[in-house]
PDB file of N, H, CA, C and O in Angstrom:
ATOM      1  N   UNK A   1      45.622  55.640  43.198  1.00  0.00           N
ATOM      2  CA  UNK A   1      44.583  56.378  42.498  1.00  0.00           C
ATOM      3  C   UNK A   1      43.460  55.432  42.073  1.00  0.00           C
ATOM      4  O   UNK A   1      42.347  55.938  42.219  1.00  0.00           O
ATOM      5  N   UNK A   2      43.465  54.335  41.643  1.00  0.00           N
ATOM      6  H   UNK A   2      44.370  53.925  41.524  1.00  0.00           H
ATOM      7  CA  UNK A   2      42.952  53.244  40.999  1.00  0.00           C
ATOM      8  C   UNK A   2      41.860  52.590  42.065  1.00  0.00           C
ATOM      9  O   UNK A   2      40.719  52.272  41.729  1.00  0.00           O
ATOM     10  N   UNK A   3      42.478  52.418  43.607  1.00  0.00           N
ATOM     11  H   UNK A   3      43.405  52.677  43.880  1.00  0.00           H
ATOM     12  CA  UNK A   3      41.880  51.985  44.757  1.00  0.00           C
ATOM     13  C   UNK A   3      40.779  53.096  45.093  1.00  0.00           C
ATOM     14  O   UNK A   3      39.694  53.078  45.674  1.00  0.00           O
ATOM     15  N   UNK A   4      41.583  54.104  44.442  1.00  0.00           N
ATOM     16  H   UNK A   4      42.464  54.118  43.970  1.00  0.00           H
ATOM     17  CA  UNK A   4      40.090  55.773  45.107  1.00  0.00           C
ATOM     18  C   UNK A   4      39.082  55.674  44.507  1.00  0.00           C
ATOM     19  O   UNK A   4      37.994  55.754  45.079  1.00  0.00           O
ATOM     20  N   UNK A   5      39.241  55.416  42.808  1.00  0.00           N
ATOM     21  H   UNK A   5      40.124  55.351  42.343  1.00  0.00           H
ATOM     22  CA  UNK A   5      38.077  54.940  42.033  1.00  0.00           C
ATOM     23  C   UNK A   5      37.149  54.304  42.354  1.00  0.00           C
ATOM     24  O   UNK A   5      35.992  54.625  42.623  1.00  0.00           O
ATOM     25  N   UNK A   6      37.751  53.201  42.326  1.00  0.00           N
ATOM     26  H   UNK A   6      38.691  52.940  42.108  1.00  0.00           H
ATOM     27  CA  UNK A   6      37.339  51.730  42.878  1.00  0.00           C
ATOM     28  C   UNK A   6      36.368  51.659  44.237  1.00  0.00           C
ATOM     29  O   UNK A   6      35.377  50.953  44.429  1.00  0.00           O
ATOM     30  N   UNK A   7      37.003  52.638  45.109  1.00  0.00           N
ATOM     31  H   UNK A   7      37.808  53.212  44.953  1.00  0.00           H
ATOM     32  CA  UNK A   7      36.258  52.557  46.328  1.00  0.00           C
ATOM     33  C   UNK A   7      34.859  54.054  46.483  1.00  0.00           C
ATOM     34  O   UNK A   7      34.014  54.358  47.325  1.00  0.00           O
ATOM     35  N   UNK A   8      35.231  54.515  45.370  1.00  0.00           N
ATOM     36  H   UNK A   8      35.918  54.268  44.686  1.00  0.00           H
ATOM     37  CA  UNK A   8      34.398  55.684  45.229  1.00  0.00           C
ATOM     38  C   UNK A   8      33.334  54.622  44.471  1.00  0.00           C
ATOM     39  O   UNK A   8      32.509  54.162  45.260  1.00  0.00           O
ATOM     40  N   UNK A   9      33.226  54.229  43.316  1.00  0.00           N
ATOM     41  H   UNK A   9      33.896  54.603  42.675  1.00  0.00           H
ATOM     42  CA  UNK A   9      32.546  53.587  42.653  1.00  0.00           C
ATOM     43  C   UNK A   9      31.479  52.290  43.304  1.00  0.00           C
ATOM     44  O   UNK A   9      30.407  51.886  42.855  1.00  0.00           O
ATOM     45  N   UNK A  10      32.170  51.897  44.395  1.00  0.00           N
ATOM     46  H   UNK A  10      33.041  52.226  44.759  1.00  0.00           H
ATOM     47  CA  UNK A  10      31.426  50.871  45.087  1.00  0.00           C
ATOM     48  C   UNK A  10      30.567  51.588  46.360  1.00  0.00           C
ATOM     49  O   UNK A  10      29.660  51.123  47.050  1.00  0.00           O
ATOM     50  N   UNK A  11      31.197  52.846  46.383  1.00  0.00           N
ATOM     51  H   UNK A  11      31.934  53.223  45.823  1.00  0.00           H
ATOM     52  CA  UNK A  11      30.422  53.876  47.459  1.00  0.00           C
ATOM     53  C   UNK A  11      29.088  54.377  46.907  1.00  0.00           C
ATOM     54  O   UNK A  11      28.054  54.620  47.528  1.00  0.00           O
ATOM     55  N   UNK A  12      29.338  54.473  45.632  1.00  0.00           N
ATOM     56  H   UNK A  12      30.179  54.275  45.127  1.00  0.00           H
ATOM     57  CA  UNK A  12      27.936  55.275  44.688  1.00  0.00           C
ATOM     58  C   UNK A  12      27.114  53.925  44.650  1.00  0.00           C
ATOM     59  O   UNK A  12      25.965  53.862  45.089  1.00  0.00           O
ATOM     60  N   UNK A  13      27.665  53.038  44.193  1.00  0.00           N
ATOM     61  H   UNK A  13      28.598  53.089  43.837  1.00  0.00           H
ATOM     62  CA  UNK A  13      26.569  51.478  44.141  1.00  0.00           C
ATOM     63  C   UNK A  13      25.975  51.039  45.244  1.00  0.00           C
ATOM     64  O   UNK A  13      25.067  50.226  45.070  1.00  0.00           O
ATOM     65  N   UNK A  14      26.235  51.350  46.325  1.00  0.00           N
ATOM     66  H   UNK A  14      26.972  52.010  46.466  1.00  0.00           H
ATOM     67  CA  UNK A  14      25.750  50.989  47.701  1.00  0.00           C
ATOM     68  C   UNK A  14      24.839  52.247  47.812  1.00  0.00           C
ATOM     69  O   UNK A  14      23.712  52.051  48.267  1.00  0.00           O
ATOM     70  N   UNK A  15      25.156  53.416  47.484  1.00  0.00           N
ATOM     71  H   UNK A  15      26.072  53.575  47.115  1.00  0.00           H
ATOM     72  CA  UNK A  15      23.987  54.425  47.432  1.00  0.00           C
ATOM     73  C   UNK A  15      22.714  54.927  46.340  1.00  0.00           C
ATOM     74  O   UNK A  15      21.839  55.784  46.215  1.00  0.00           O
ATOM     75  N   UNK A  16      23.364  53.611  45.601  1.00  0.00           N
ATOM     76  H   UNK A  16      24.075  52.915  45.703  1.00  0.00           H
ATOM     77  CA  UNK A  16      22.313  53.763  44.012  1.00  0.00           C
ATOM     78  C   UNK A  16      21.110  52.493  44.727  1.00  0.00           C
ATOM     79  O   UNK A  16      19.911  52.515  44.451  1.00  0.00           O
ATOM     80  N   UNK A  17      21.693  51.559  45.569  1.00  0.00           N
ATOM     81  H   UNK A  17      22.667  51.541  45.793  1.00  0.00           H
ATOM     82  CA  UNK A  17      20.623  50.560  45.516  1.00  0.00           C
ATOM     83  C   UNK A  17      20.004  51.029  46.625  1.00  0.00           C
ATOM     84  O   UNK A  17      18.798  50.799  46.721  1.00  0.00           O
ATOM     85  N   UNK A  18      20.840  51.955  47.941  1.00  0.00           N
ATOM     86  H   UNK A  18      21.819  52.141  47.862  1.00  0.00           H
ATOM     87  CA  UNK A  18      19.554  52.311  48.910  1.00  0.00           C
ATOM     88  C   UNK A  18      18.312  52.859  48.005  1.00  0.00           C
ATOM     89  O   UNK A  18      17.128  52.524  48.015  1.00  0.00           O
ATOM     90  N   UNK A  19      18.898  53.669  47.344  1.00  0.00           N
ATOM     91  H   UNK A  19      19.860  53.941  47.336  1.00  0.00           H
ATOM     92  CA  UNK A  19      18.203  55.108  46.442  1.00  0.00           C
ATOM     93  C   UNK A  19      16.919  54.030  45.965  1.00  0.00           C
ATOM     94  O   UNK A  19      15.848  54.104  46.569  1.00  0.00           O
ATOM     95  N   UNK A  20      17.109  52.999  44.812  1.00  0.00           N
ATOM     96  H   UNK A  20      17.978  52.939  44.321  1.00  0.00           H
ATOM     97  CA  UNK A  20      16.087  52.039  44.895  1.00  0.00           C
ATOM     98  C   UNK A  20      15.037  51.298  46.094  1.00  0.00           C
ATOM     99  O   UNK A  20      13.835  51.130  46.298  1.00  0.00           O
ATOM    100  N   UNK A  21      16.078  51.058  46.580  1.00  0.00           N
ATOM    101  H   UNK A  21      17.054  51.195  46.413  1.00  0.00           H
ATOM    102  CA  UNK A  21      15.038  50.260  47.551  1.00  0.00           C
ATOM    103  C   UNK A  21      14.039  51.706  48.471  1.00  0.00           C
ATOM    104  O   UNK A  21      12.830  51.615  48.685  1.00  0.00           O
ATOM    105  N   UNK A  22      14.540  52.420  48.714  1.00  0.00           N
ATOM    106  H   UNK A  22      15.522  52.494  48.541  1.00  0.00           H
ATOM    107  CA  UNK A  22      13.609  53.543  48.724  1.00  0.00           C
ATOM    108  C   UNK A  22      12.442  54.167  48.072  1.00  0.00           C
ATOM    109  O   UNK A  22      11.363  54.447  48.594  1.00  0.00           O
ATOM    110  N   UNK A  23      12.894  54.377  46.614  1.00  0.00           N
ATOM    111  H   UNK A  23      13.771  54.150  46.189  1.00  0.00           H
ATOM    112  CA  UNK A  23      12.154  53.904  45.426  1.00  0.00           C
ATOM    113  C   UNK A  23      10.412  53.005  45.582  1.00  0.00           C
ATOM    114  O   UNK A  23       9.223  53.251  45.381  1.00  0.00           O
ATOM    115  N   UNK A  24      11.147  52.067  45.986  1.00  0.00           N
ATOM    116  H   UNK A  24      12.114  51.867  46.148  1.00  0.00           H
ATOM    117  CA  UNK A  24      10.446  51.011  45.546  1.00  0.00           C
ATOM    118  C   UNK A  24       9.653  50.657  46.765  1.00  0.00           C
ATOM    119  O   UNK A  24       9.007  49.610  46.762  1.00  0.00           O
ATOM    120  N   UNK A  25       9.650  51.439  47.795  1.00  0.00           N
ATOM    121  H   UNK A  25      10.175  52.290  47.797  1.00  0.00           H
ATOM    122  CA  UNK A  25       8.964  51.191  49.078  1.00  0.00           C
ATOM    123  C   UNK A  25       7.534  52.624  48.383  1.00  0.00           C
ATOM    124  O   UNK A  25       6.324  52.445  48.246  1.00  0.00           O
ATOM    125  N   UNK A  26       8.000  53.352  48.222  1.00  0.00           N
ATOM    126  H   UNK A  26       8.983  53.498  48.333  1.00  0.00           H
ATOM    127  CA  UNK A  26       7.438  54.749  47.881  1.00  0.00           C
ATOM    128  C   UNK A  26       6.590  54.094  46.989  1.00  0.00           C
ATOM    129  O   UNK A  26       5.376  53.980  47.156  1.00  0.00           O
ATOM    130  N   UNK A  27       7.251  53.644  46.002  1.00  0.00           N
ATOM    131  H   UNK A  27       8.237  53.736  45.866  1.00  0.00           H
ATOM    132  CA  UNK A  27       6.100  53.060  44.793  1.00  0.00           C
ATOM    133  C   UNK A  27       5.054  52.390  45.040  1.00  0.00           C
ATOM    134  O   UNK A  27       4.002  52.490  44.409  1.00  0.00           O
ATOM    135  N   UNK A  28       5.284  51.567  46.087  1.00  0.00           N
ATOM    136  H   UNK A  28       6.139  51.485  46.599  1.00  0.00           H
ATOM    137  CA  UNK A  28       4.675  50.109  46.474  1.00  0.00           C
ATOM    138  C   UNK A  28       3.607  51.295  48.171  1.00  0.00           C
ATOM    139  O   UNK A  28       2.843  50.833  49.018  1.00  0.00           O
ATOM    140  N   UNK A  29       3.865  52.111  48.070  1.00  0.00           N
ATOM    141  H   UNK A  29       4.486  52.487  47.382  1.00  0.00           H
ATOM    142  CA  UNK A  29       3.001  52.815  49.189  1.00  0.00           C
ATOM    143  C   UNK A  29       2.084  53.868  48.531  1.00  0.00           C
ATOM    144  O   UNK A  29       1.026  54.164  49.087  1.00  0.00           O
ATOM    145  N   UNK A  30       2.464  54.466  47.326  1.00  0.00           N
ATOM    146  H   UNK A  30       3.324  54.226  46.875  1.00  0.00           H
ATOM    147  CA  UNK A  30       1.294  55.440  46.424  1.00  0.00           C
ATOM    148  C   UNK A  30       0.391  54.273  46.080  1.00  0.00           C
ATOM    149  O   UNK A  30      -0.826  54.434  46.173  1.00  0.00           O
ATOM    150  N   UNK A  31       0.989  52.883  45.613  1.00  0.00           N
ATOM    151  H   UNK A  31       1.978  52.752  45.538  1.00  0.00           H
ATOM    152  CA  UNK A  31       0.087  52.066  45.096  1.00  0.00           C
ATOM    153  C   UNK A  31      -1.019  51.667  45.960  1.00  0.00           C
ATOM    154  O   UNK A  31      -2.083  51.315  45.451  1.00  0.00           O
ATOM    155  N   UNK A  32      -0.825  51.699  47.483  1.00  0.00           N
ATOM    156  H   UNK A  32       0.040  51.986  47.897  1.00  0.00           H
ATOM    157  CA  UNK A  32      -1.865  51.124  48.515  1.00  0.00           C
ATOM    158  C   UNK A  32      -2.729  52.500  48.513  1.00  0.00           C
ATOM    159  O   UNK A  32      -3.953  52.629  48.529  1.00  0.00           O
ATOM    160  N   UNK A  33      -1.778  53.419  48.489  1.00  0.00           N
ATOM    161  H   UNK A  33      -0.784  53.313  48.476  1.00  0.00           H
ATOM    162  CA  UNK A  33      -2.893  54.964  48.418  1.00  0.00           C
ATOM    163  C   UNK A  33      -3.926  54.569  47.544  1.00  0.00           C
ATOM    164  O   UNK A  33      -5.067  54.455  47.992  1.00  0.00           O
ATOM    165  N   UNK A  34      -3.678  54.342  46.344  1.00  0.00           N
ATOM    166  H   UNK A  34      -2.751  54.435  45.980  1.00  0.00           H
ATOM    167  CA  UNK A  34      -4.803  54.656  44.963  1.00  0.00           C
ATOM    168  C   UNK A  34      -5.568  53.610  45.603  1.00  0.00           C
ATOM    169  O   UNK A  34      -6.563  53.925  46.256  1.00  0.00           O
ATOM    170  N   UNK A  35      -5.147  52.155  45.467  1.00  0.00           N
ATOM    171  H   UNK A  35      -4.340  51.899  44.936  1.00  0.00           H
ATOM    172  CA  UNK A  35      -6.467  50.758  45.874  1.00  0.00           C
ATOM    173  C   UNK A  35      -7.112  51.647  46.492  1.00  0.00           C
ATOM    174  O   UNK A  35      -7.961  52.300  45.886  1.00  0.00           O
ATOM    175  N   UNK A  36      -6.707  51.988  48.580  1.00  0.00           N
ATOM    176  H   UNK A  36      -6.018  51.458  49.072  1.00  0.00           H
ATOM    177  CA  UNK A  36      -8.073  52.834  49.095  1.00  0.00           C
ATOM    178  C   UNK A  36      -8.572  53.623  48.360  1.00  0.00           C
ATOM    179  O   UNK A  36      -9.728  53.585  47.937  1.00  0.00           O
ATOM    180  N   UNK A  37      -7.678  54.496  48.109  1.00  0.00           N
ATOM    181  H   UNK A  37      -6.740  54.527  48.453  1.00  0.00           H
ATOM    182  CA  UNK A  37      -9.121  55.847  47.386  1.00  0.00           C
ATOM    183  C   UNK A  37     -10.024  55.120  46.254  1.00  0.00           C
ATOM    184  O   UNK A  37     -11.187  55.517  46.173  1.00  0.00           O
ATOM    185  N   UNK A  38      -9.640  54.179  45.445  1.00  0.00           N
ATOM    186  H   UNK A  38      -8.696  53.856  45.510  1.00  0.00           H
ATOM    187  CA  UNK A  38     -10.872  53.675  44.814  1.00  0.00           C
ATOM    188  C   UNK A  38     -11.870  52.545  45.233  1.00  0.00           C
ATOM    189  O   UNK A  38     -12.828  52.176  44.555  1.00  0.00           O
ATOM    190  N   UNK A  39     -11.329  51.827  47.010  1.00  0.00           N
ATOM    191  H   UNK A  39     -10.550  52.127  47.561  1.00  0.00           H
ATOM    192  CA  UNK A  39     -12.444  51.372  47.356  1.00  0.00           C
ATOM    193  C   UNK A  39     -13.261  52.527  47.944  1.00  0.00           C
ATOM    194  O   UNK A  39     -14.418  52.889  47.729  1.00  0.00           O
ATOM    195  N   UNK A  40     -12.353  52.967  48.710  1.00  0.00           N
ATOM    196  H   UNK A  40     -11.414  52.673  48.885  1.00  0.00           H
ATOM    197  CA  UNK A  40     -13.531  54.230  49.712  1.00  0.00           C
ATOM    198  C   UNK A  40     -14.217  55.419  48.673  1.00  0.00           C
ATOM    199  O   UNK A  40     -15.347  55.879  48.838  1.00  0.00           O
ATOM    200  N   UNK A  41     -13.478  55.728  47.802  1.00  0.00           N
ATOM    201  H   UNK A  41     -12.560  55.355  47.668  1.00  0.00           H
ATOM    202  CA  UNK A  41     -14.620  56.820  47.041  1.00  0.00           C
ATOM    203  C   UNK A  41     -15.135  56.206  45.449  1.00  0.00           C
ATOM    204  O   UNK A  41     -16.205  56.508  44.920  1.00  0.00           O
ATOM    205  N   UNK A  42     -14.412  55.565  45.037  1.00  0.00           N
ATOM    206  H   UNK A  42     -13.543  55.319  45.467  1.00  0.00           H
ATOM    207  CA  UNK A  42     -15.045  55.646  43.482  1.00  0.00           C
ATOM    208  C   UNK A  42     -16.123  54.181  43.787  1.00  0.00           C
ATOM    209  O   UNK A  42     -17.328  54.393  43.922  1.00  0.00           O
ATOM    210  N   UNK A  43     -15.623  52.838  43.872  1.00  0.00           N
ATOM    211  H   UNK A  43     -14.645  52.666  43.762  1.00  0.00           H
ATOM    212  CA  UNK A  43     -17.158  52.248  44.675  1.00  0.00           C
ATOM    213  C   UNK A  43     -18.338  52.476  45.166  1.00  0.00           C
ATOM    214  O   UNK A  43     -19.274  51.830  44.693  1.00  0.00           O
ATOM    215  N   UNK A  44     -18.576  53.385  46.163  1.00  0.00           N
ATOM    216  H   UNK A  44     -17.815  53.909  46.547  1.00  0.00           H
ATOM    217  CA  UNK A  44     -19.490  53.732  46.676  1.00  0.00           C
ATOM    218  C   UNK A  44     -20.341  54.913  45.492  1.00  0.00           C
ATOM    219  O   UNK A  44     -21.556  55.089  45.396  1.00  0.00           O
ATOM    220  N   UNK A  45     -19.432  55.467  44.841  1.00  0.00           N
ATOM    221  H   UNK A  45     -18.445  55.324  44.919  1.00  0.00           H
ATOM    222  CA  UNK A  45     -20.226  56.310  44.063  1.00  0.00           C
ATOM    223  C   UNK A  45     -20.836  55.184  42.986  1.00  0.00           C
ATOM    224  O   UNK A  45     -22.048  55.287  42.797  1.00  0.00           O
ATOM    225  N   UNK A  46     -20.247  54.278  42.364  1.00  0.00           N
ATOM    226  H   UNK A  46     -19.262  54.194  42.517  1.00  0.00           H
ATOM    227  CA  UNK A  46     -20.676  53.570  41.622  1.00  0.00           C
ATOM    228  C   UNK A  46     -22.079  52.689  41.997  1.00  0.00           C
ATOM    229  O   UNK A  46     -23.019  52.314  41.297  1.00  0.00           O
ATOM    230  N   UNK A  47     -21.811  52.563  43.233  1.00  0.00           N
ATOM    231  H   UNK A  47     -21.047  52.868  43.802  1.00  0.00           H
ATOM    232  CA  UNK A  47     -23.198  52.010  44.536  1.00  0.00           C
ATOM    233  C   UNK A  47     -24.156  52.901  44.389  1.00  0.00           C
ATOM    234  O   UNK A  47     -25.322  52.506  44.406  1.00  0.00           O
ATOM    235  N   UNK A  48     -23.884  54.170  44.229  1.00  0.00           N
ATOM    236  H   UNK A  48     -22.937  54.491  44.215  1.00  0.00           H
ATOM    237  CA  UNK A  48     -25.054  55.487  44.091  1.00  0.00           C
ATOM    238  C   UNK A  48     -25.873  55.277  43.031  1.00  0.00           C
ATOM    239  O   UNK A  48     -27.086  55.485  43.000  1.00  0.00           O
ATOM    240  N   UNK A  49     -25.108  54.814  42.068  1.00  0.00           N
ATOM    241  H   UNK A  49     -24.123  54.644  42.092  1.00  0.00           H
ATOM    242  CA  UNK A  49     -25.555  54.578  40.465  1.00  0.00           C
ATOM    243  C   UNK A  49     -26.643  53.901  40.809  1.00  0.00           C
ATOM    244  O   UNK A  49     -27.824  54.237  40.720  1.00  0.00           O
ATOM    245  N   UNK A  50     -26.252  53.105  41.134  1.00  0.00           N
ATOM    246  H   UNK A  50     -25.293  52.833  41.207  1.00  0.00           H
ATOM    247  CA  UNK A  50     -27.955  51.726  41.166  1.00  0.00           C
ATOM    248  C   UNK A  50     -28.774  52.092  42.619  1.00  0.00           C
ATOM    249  O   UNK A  50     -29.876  51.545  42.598  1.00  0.00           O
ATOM    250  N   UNK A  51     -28.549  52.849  43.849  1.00  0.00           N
ATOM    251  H   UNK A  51     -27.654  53.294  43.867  1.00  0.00           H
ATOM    252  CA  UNK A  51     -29.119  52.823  44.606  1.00  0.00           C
ATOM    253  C   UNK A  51     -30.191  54.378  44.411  1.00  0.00           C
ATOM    254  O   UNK A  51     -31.341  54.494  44.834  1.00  0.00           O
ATOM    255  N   UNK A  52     -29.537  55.235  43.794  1.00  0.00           N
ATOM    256  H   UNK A  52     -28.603  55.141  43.450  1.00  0.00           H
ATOM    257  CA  UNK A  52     -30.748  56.428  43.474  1.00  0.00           C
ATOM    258  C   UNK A  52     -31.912  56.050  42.936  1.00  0.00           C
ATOM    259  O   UNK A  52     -32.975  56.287  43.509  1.00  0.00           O
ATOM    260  N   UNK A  53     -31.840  55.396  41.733  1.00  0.00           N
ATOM    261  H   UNK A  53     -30.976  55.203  41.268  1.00  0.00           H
ATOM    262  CA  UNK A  53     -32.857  55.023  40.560  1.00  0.00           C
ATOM    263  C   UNK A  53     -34.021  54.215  41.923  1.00  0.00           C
ATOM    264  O   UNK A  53     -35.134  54.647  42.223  1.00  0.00           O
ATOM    265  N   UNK A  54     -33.379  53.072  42.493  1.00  0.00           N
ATOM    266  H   UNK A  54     -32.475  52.722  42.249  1.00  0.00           H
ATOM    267  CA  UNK A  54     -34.241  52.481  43.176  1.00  0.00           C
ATOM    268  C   UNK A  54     -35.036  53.052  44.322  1.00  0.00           C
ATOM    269  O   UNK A  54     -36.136  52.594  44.632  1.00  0.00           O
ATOM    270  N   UNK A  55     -34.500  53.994  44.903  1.00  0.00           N
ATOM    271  H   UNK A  55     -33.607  54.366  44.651  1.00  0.00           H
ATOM    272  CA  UNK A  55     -34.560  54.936  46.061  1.00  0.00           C
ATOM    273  C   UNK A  55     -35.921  55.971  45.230  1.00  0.00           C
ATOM    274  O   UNK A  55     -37.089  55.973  45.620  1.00  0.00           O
ATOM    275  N   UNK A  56     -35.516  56.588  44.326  1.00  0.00           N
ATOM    276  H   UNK A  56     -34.567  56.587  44.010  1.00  0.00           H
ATOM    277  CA  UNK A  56     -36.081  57.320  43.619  1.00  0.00           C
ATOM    278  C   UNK A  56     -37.521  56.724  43.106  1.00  0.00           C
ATOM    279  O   UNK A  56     -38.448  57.517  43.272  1.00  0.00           O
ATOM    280  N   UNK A  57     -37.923  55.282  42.425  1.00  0.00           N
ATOM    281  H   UNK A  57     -37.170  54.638  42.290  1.00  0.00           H
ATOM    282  CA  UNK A  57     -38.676  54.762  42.425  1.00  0.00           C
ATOM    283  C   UNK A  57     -39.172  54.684  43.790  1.00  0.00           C
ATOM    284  O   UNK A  57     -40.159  55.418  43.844  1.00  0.00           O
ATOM    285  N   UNK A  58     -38.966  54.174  44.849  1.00  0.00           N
ATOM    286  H   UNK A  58     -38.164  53.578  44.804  1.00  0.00           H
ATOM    287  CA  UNK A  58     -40.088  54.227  45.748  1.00  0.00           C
ATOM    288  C   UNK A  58     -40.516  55.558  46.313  1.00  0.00           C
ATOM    289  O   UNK A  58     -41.682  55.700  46.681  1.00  0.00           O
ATOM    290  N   UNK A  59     -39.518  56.686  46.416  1.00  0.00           N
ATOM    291  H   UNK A  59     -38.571  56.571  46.116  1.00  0.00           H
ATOM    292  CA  UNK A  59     -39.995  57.599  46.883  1.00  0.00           C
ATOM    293  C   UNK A  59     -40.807  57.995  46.109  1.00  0.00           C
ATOM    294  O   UNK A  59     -41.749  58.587  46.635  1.00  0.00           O
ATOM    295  N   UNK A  60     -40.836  57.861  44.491  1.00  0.00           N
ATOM    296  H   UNK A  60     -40.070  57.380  44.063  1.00  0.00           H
ATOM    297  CA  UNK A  60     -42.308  58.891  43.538  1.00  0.00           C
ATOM    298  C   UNK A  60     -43.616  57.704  43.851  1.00  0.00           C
ATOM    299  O   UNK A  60     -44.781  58.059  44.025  1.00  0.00           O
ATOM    300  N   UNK A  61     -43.328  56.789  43.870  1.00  0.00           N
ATOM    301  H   UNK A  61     -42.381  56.501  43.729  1.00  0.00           H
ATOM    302  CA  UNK A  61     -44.245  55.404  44.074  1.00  0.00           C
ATOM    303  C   UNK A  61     -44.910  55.587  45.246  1.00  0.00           C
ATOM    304  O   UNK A  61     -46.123  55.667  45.049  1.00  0.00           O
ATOM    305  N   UNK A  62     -44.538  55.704  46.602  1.00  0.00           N
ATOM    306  H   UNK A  62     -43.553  55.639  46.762  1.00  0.00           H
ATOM    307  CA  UNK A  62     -45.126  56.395  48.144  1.00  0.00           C
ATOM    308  C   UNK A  62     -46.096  57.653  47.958  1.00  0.00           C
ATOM    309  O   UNK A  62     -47.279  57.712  48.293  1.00  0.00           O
ATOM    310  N   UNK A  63     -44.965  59.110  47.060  1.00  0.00           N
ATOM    311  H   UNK A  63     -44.004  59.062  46.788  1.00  0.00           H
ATOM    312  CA  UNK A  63     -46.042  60.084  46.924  1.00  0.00           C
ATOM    313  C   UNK A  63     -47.367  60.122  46.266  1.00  0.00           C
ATOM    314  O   UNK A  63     -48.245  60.961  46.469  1.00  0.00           O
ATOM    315  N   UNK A  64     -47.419  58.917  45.292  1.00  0.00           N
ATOM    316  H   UNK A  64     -46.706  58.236  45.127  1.00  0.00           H
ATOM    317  CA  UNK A  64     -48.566  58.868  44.205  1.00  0.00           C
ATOM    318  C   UNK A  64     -49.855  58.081  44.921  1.00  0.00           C
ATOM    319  O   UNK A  64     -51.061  58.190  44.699  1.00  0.00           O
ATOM    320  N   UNK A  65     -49.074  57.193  45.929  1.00  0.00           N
ATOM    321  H   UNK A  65     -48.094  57.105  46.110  1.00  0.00           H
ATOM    322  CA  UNK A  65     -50.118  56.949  47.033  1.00  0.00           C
ATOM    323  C   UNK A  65     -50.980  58.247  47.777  1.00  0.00           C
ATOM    324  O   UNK A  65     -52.178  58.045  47.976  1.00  0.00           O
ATOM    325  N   UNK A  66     -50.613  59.084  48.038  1.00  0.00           N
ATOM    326  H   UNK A  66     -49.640  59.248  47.876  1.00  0.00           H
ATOM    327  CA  UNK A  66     -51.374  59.866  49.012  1.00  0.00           C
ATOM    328  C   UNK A  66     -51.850  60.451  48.308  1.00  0.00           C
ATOM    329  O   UNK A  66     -52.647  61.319  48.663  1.00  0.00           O
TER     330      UNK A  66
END
């Protein structure tokens, strides 16, 4: 009875650390998700910030010419 334990118990520990290392691949792969989405979208919007104003100045600056 003692050996069934025993071998049940070392059966769950071998399936507790896949369960982690699974875990921890998942974790370590949402984490590469977020980096891109905040180089590819929140950067570039932040790029918008300073490139309208300047954009915007020459375009009223051109019309006041004509």
């Amino acid at each position: 009875m003692d050996e069934q334990i025993l071998k049940k118990i070392e059966e769950q520990e071998k399936k507790l650390n896949d369960i982690y290392r699974s875990v921890e691949k998942t974790r370590k792969y949402f984490l590469i998700i977020l980096i891109i989405t905040v180089v590819a979208v929140i950067f570039p919007l932040i790029g918008l910030i300073f490139a309208i104003p300047s954009f915007l100045d020459v375009y009223s600056g051109s019309s006041l010419g004509l």
